[in-house]
N, C-alpha and C positions, 0 to 999 in steps of 0.2 A: 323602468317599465318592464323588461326584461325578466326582472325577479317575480317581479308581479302577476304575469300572463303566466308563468312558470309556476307558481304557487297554487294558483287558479286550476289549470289545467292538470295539476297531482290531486286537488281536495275535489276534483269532478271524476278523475277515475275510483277514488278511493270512495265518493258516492257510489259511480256505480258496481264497484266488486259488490260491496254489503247491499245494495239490492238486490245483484245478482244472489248472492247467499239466502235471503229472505225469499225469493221465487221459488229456489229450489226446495226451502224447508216447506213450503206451502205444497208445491208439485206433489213432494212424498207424502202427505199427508193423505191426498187424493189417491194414490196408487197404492198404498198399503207402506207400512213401515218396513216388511222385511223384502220385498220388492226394491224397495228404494234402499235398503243396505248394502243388498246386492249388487244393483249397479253404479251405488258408487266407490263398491270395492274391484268390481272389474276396469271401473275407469283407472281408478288411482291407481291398480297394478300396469295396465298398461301406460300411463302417463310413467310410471319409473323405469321401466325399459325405454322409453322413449329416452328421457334423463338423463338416463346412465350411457348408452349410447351419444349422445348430444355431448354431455360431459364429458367422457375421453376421448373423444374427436375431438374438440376446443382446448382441452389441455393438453393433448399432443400436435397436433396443429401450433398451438401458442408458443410450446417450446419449440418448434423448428422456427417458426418466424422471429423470433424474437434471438433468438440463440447468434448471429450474426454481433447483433449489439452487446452481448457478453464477450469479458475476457473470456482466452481460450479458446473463443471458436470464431469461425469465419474469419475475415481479418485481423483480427486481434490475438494475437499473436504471444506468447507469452516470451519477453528476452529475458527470463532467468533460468540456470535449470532446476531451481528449489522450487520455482513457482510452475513450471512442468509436472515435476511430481505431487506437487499439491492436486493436483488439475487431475492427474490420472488418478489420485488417489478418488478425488471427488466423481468421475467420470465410472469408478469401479463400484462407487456407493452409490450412485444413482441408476447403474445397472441393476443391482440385484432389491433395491427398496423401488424401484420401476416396476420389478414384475411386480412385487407384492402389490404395490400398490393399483395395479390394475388388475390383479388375480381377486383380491377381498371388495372392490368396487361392485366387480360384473358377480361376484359371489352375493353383495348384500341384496345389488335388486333383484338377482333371480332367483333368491330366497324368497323375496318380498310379491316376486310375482307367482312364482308357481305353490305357496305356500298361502296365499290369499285365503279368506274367511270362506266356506262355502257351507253350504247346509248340510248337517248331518259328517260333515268330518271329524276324526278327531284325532288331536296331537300325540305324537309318539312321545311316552316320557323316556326318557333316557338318561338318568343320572347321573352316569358312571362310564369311563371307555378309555382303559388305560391304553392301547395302541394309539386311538386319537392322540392322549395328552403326549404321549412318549412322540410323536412325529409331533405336534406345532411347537412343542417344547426342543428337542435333538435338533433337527435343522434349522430357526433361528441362530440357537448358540453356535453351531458352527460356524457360518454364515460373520455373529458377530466376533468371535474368536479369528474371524481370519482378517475381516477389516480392523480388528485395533490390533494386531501383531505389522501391518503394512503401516496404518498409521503411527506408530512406537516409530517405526523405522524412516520412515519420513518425517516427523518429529525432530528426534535424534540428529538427523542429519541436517534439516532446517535449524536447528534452534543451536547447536553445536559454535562455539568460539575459535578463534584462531589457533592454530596448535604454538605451544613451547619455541618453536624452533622455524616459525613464522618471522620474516622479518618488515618491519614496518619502515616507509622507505618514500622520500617525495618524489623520486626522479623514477619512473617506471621503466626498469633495466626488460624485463620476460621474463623470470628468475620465476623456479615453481614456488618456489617457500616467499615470496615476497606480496605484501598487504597494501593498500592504502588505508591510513585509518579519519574519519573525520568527526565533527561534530556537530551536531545538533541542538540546540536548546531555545527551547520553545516557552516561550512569556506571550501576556497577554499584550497583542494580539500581532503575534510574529515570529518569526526563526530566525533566528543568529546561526549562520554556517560557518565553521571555522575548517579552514583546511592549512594539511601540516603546510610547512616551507620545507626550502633542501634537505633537513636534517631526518623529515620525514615523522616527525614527534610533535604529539599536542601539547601544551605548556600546562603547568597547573593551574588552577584559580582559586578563588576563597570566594565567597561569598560579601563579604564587609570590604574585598574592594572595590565592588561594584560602583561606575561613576556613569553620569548620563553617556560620556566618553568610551569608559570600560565596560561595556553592557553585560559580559560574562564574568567582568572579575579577574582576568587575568593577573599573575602574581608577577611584578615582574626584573622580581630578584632570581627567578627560574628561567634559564640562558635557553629555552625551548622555545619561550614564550616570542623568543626577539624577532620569529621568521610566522608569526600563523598568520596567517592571511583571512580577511572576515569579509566574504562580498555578498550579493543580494541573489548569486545562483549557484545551481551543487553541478559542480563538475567532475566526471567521473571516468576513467578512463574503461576503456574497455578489455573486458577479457582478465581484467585486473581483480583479485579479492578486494571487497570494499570492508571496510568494520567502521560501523555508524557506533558512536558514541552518543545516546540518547539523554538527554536530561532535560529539566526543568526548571523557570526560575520563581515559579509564583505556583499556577495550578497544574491540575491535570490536563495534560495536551498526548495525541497522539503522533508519531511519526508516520505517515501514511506513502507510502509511494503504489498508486493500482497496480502499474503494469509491471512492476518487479514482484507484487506479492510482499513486499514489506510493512508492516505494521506491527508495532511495539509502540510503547505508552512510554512518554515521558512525565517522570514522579519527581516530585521537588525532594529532594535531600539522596533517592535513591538512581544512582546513573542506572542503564540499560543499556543493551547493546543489540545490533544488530548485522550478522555476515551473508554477506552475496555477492556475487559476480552477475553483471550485463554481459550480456556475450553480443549485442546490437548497437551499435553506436544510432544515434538518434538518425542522421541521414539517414542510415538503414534499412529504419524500419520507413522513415518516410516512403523511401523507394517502393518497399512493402507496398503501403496502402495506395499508394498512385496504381497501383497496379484494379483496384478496385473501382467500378462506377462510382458505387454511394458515397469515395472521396474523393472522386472528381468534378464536386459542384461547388463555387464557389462557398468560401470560410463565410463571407459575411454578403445576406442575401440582397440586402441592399446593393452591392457592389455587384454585379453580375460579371464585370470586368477584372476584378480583382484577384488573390490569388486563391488558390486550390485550398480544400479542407485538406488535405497531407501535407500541404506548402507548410501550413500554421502550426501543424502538429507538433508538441513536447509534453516530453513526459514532464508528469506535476507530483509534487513534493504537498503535502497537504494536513490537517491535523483533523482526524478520523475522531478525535474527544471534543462535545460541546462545552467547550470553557468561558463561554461568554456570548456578549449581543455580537461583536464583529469577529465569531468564531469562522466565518465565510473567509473573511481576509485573510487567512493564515496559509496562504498559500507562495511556492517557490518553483521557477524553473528548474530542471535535473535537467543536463546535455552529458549525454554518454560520446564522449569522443575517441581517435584514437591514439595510442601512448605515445607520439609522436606530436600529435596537435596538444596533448595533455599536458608535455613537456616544458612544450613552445609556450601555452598559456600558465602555466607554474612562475618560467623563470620572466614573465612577460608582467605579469604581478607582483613580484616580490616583492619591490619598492616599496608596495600600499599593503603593508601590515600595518598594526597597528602601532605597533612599537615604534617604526622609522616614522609614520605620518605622527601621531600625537605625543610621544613619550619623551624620543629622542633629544636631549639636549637640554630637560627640562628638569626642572628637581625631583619631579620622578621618578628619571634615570637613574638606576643604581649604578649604571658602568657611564657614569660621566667623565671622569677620567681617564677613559680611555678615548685617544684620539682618533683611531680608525675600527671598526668592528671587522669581523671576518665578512660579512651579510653585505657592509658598505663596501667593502675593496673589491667584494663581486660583483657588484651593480656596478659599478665605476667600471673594471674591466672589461666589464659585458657592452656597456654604451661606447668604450672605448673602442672595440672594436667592431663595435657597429656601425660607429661615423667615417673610422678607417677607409682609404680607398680600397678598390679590388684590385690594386695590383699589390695589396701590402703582404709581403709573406707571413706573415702569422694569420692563421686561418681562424675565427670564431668558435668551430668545434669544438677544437682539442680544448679552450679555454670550461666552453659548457659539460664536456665531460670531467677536467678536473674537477670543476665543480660538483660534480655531482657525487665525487668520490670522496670529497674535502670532508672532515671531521663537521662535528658540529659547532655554532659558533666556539670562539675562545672563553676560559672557564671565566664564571665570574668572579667577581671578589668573594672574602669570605659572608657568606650568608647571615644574618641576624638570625638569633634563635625565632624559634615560629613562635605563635600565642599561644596562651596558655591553652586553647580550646583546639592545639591542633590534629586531635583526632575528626574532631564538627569538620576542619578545613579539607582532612583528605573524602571524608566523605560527602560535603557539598560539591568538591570540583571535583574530584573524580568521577 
């Protein structure tokens, strides 16, 4: 009924504009035609000054209001410092295409009004005006020469890979040259997150090992693969270099993180990659936004009693490419924690890799004969001395630091030669 009265009352205004139009073409007929040219070119030049005024008040008015709800500004906060520079780069391009753009606005209509049709006027020709073209020509360029020499440089420094002499590492020592690296790959309609184990290394994969089990493929004649751990949220330690590892197993999906500024496309055959550091562990920034009204009403309006919109806050992991109907779905927690919690939850998971939970013992196993792994005898020591009493002199610690120091697992057996297609193999899992 709604649509109805609503339809109604557009085809009743739309009657009366076009009668209104048909009165006035009747009015001018009676007052004379150049009369009536007259005034409705004094009108319409003043209705564009009205306009143009109206219109930069609402567009500048809009962006202050609305600019809270943007990354970047008001609460929102940016925890990377790639996506800082992004932000000033974007805040320095909005400065100077601001003025323009409010310099040629107030320029069109007051062309438009002081330059109105009047009787007996007549237009200046002017074909030609080489100062003119030499100034709107020379200051743009400069203007654009100086934002893509900043953007190159923000660039460069965003889009840049780990150095040589970076080390990739599970157990977060502080170390400046030291990485976390993870993985990403993104199918229709979800992400597989693999994060390394102790040894700090993602395992390879192939593509034709793919099982409803294996969902990435892992090889697992490759002794890397024995510790990766695959769970439903990306945990990231803080302060810490991250290098996402992007891929695909079917179409095109995005990797999307807003509040880091992270986005790269994950391609089926082609890996990708992505570097940054959080410098906010997720509490953090909650602390952050509790400091604000607008998230101190409750998350869910129903609940009036319930918790806080900052209470509920995390950051989301999301795919920015429409790959399908339940392309919504593709979404993951990110908890930035600190190297310390990051630790405790590493060595708190190991157990549930993939390898100990599904592979382990089974004719899959390539290292079936071997009766203890290096991965088991740390599990085992670690529970061992966690049931231990408190008065037992051997302290836990020193156990989780050897650990951390310890080699990667023990080597495997000798390796079967790869398929014949093993170039296809490094460049689907890689």
């Amino acid at each position: 009924m709604m649509y109805v009265v609503g339809t109604l009352i557009l085809v009743f205004i739309i009657v009366i504009v076009v009668q209104i139009g048909n009165i006035t073409e009747v009015a001018a007929r009676l007052r004379g035609e150049k009369q009536a040219e007259h005034d409705k070119n004094e009108f319409n030049a003043r209705m564009m000054i009205l306009f143009m005024v109206g219109f930069l008040v609402y567009s500048v008015a809009s962006a202050i209001y609305y600019a809270p709800y943007m990354l970047g500004y008001g609460p929102n906060i940016l925890p990377t410092q790639h996506a800082r520079d992004i932000m000033q780069l974007f805040n320095v391009t909005l400065f100077f295409t601001g003025i323009v753009f409010i310099l040629t606005q107030i320029m069109l209509f007051w062309f438009a009004y002081k330059y109105r049709a009047k009787e007996g006027r007549v237009a200046l020709y002017m074909p030609h005006d080489n100062k003119l073209e030499v100034v709107w020509t020379l200051i743009p360029a400069v203007v654009m020469a100086i934002l893509v020499v900043f953007g190159l440089m923000v660039w460069n420094d965003t889009m840049s890979d780990v150095s040589t002499e970076a080390e990739s590492v599970g157990l977060v020592t502080g170390k400046d040259n030291e990485y976390i690296e993870i993985e990403a790959t993104g199918m229709q309609f979800a992400w597989t997150l693999r994060h390394p184990g102790m040894d700090g290394k993602i395992g390879e994969k192939y593509y034709k090992a793919i099982t409803p089990t294996n969902q990435v493929g892992q090889v697992w004649d490759d002794p890397k693969n024995i510790d990766d751990i695959i769970l439903d949220e990306l945990v990231l330690p803080v302060n810490t270099t991250i290098r996402a590892r992007i891929t695909s197993r079917d179409v095109l999906h995005n990797f999307d993180i807003p509040h880091f500024f992270v986005k790269m496309d994950a391609v089926p055959g082609m890996p990708t990659y992505f570097k940054f550091t959080p410098d906010m562990t997720t509490e953090q920034y909650r602390e952050h936004l509790s400091q604000y009204p607008e998230w101190n009403v409750p998350a869910d309006p129903d609940e009036p009693d319930g918790p806080k919109r900052w209470e509920e806050f995390n950051f989301e992991l999301a795919c920015a490419e429409l790959c399908g109907k339940s392309h919504y779905s593709m979404r993951k927690i990110v908890r930035v924690v600190t190297a310390e919690e990051y630790n405790a939850w590493l060595l708190a998971n190991e157990e549930k890799s993939l390898y100990l939970t599904e592979i382990r013992g089974t004719e899959e196993d390539p290292f079936l004969d071997k009766a203890t792994l290096t991965i088991e005898k740390r599990i085992a020591d670690r529970k061992a001395a966690d049931q231990a009493p408190s008065d037992d002199p051997t302290p836990a610690t020193p156990e989780v630091e050897e650990d951390a120091a310890a080699p990667a697992p023990a080597p495997a057996p000798e390796t079967p030669e790869a398929p014949v297609d093993a170039p296809e193999q490094e460049e689907a899992g890689q």
